[in-house]
C-alpha positions in Angstrom: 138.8 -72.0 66.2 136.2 -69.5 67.0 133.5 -72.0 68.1 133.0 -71.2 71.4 132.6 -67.6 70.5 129.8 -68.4 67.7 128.5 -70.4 70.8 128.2 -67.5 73.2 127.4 -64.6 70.9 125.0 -64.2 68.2 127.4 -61.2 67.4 130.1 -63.3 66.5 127.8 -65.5 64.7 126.8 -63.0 62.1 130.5 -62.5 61.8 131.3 -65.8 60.7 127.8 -66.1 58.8 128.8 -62.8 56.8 132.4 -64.7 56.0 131.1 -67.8 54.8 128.7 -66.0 52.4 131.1 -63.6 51.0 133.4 -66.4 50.4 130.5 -68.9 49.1 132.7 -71.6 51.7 131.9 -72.9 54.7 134.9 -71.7 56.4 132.9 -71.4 60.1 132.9 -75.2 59.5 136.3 -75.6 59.0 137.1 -73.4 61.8 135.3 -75.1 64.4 135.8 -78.9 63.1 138.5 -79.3 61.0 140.4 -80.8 59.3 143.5 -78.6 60.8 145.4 -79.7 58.0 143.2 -77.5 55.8 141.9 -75.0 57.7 145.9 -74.0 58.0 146.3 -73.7 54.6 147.0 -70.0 53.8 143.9 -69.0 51.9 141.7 -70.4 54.7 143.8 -69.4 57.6 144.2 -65.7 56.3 140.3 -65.3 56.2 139.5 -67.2 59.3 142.0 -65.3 61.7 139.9 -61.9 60.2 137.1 -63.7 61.0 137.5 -64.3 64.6 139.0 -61.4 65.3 136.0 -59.2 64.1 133.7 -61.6 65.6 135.0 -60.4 69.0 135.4 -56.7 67.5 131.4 -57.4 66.6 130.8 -58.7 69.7 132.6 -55.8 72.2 130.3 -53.2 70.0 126.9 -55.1 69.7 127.4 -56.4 73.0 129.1 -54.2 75.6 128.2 -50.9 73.8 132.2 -50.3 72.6 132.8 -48.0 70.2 135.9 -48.2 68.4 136.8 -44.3 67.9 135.8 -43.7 71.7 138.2 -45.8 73.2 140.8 -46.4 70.1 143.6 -44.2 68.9 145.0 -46.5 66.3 144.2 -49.6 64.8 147.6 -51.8 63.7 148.0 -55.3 62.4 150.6 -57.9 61.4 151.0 -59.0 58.0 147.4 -60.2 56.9 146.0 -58.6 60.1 146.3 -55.0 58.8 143.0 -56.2 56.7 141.3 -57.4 60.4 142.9 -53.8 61.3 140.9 -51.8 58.3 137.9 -53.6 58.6 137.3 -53.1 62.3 138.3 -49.2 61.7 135.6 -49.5 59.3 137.8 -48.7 55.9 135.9 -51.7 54.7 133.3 -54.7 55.5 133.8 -58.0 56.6 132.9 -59.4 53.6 135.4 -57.5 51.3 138.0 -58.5 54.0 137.4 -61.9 53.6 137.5 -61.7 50.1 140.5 -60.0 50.0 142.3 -62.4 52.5 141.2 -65.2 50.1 142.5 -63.7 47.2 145.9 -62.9 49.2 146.2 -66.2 50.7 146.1 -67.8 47.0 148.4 -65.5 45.7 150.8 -66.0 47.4 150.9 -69.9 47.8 151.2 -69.6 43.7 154.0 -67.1 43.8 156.1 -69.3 44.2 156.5 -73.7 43.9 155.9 -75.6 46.9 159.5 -76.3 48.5 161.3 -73.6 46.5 160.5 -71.0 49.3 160.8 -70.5 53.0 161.5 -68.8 55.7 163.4 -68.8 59.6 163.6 -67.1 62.5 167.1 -65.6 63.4 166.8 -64.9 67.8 169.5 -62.6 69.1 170.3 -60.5 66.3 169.0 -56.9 65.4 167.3 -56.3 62.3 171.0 -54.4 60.3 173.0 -57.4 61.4 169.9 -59.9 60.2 170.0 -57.8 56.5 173.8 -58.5 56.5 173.2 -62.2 57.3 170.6 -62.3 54.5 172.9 -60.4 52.4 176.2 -62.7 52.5 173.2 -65.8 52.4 171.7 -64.5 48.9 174.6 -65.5 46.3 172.1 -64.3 43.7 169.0 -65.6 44.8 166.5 -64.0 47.3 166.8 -63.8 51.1 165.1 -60.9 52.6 164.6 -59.6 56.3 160.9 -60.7 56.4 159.6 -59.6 59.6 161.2 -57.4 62.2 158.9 -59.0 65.2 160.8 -57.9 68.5 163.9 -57.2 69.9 165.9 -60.3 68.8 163.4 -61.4 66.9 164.0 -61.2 63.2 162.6 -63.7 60.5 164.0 -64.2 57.2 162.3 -65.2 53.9 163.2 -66.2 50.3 164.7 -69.2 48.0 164.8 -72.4 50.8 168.3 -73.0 49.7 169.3 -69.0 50.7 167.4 -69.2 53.8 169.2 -72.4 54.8 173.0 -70.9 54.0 171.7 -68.0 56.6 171.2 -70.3 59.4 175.3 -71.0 59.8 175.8 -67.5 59.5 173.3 -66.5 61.6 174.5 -68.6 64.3 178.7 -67.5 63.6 176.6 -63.6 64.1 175.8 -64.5 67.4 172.6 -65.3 66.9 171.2 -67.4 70.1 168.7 -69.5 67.4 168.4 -69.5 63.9 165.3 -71.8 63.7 163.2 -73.1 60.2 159.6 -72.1 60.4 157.2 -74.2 59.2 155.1 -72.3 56.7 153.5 -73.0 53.1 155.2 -69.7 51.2 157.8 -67.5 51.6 156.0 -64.5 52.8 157.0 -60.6 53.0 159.8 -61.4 50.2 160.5 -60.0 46.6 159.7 -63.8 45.8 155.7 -62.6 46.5 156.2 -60.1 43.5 153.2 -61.8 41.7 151.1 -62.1 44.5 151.4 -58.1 45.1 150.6 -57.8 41.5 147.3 -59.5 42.1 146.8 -57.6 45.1 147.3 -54.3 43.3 144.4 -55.4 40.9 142.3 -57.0 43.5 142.7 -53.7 45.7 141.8 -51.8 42.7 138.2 -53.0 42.0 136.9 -52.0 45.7 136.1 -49.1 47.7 138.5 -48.0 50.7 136.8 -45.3 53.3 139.2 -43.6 55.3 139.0 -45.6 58.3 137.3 -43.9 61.4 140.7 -44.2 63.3 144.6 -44.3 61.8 146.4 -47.7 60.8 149.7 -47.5 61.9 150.7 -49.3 58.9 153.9 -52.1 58.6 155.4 -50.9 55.9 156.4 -47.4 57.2 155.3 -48.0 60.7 153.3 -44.5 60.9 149.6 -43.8 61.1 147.7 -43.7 57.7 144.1 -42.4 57.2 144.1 -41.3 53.3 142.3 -44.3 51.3 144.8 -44.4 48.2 148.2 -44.2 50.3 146.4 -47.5 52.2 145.2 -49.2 48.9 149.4 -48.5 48.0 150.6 -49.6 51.2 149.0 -53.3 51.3 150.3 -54.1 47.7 153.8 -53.0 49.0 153.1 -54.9 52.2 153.2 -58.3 50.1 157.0 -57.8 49.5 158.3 -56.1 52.3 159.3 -56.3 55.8 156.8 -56.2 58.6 158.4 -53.2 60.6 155.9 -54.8 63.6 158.5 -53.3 66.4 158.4 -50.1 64.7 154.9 -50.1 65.0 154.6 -50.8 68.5 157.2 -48.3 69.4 155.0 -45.7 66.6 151.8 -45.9 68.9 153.5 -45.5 72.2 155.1 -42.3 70.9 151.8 -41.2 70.1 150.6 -41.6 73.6 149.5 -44.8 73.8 149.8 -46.7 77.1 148.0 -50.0 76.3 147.6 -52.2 73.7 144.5 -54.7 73.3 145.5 -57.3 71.2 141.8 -58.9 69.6 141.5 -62.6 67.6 142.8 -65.8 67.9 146.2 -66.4 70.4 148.5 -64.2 72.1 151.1 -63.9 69.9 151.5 -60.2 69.3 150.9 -59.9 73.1 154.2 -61.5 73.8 155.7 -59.4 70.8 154.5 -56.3 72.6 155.9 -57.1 75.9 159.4 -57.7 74.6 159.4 -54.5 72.7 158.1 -52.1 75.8 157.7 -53.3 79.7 156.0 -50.1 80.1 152.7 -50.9 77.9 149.5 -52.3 79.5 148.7 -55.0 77.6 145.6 -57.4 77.5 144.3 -59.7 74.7 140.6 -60.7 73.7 140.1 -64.0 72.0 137.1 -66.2 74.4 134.0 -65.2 75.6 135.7 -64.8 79.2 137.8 -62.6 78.0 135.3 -60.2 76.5 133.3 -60.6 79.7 136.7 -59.1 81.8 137.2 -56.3 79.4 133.8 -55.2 79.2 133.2 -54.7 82.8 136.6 -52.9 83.0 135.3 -50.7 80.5 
C-alpha cells in the first residue's frame, strides 16, 4: 500500500516520512510490507489510508503544479476520510491528521468488546425502510443506519446480536442482500459514544484553520468552512450516519460536474456512479494515474 508511489515520488515520500514521525511508528513499513493482518487493524488503517491519499494530493501539487483552490470547489470524505479531506484543504497538517486518525482508530476498537459489535450491509432498500428494519431489529439494544452509501446501499451498525435479527427482516423488506461485513468495531453507531467522547477532547487540544475550500461534511451533507462547527461535526460524525449519497448529490447541486476520487482503491468511485450517471468521475491512487491527470490538467 503506497509503495510504489513512495517509489516514484519524493513528494509522496515526505508524506509518509511526515506520518511515521508524527506517529513515532513505522507505519510506511507496514504499508508497503505487511503484515496485512496488522496494517488492517483500525488504528493503522485509519492513518495509512490519510496517508496515501495526501501523498498523491502532495504529489499533484509539488509535482504537476496543482493547486487545490484553483481547480477544487469542495473537498468531501467518507467516514475517517473527512480528516484526508481537511488536511488536503489545508484545515490542518499531515501530521495532526495522522495523529488524530490514531487516536480515532483506538477509540473506537475500545468502545466497545471485540465480538459484541458489528455491522452489515442491507442492498435494495432505501435508507427510511433500512431505519425501520433497524428499528423492529433493536429489541432494546443498538442497531443504527450506519452508512447511507448509494442507492440500495445501506449499512447497518450496532450490538452483533441486533445486526443479525436485521438480516431476516431485511431480506422479508425486500432487500436483494443483507450481507455481514467483516470489520473490527461497530462504527457510525451510538455504541461509539466513548470514542466521540475522546474525539471531542482530542479535537479540543489542536488548531482547526478554516480550510481553503468547503467540506461538504457527512453528517449534514452541506459545505462547512467555520473551524468550530468542523471541530463539532467530526465528534458527532463518530455516532452518526454517513449521509455519503447526500453528499454526492450536495456537490452536484452546487455545480459540480466531476468528482476526482484521491487514495487507495476505487471504492467511492463506484459509490458515485450509482448515485449520478451524469458526473465525470476519475480516481488517483498509482503513479500512472497521476501521470493521466496531470497532463489533462
Amino acid at each position: 500500500m503506497g509503495r510504489e508511489l513512495a517509489a516514484a515520488f519524493p513528494a509522496a515520500r515526505e508524506v509518509f516520512a511526515e506520518v511515521d514521525e508524527a506517529l513515532s511508528q513505522k507505519l510506511s513499513q507496514l504499508m508497503f510490507e505487511g503484515p496485512e493482518d496488522e496494517l488492517v487493524l483500525t488504528a493503522n488503517a485509519q492513518p495509512a489510508l490519510m496517508a496515501v491519499s495526501l501523498a498523491v494530493l502532495r504529489v499533484l501539487e509539488r509535482d504537476a503544479g496543482v493547486n487545490l483552490e484553483d481547480y477544487v470547489a469542495f473537498v468531501a470524505g467518507h467516514s475517517l476520510g473527512e480528516y484526508s479531506a481537511l488536511a488536503a484543504a489545508r484545515a490542518f497538517d499531515v501530521a495532526v491528521a495522522a495523529r488524530l486518525l490514531k487516536q480515532r482508530g483506538s477509540a473506537m476498537q475500545r468502545a466497545v468488546p471485540v465480538g459484541m459489535g458489528a455491522m452489515a450491509a442491507l442492498l435494495g432498500l432505501d435508507l427510511q425502510a433500512v431505519r425501520e428494519v433497524a428499528a423492529a431489529a433493536a429489541q432494546g439494544e443498538v442497531c443504527d443506519a450506519a452508512n447511507d452509501n448509494a442507492p440500495g446501499q445501506v449499512v447497518i451498525s450496532g450490538h452483533r446480536t441486533a445486526v443479525e435479527r436485521a438480516l431476516p427482516q431485511a431480506a422479508a423488506r425486500g432487500a436483494q442482500r443483507a450481507i455481514m461485513l467483516a470489520v473490527s468495531a461497530p462504527f457510525h453507531c451510538a455504541l461509539m459514544a466513548p470514542a466521540a467522547a475522546e474525539m471531542a477532547d482530542a479535537l479540543a487540544a489542536i488548531d482547526i484553520a478554516p480550510p481553503v475550500v468547503p467540506l461538504v461534511a457527512n453528517v449534514t451533507a452541506m459545505p462547512v468552512s467555520d473551524p468550530a462547527t468542523i471541530r463539532r461535526l467530526l465528534v458527532e460524525q463518530v455516532t452518526s450516519l454517513v449521509r455519503w449519497r447526500e453528499c454526492v448529490l450536495a456537490m452536484r447541486q452546487g455545480g459540480v460536474t466531476e468528482l476526482v476520487e484521491i487514495g487507495a482503491g476505487k471504492v467511492l468511485s463506484g459509490l458515485a456512479k450509482r448515485i449520478d450517471r451524469t458526473l465525470i468521475i476519475s480516481a488517483l491512487g498509482t503513479p500512472a494515474d497521476i501521470d493521466v491527470l496531470a497532463k489533462s490538467l
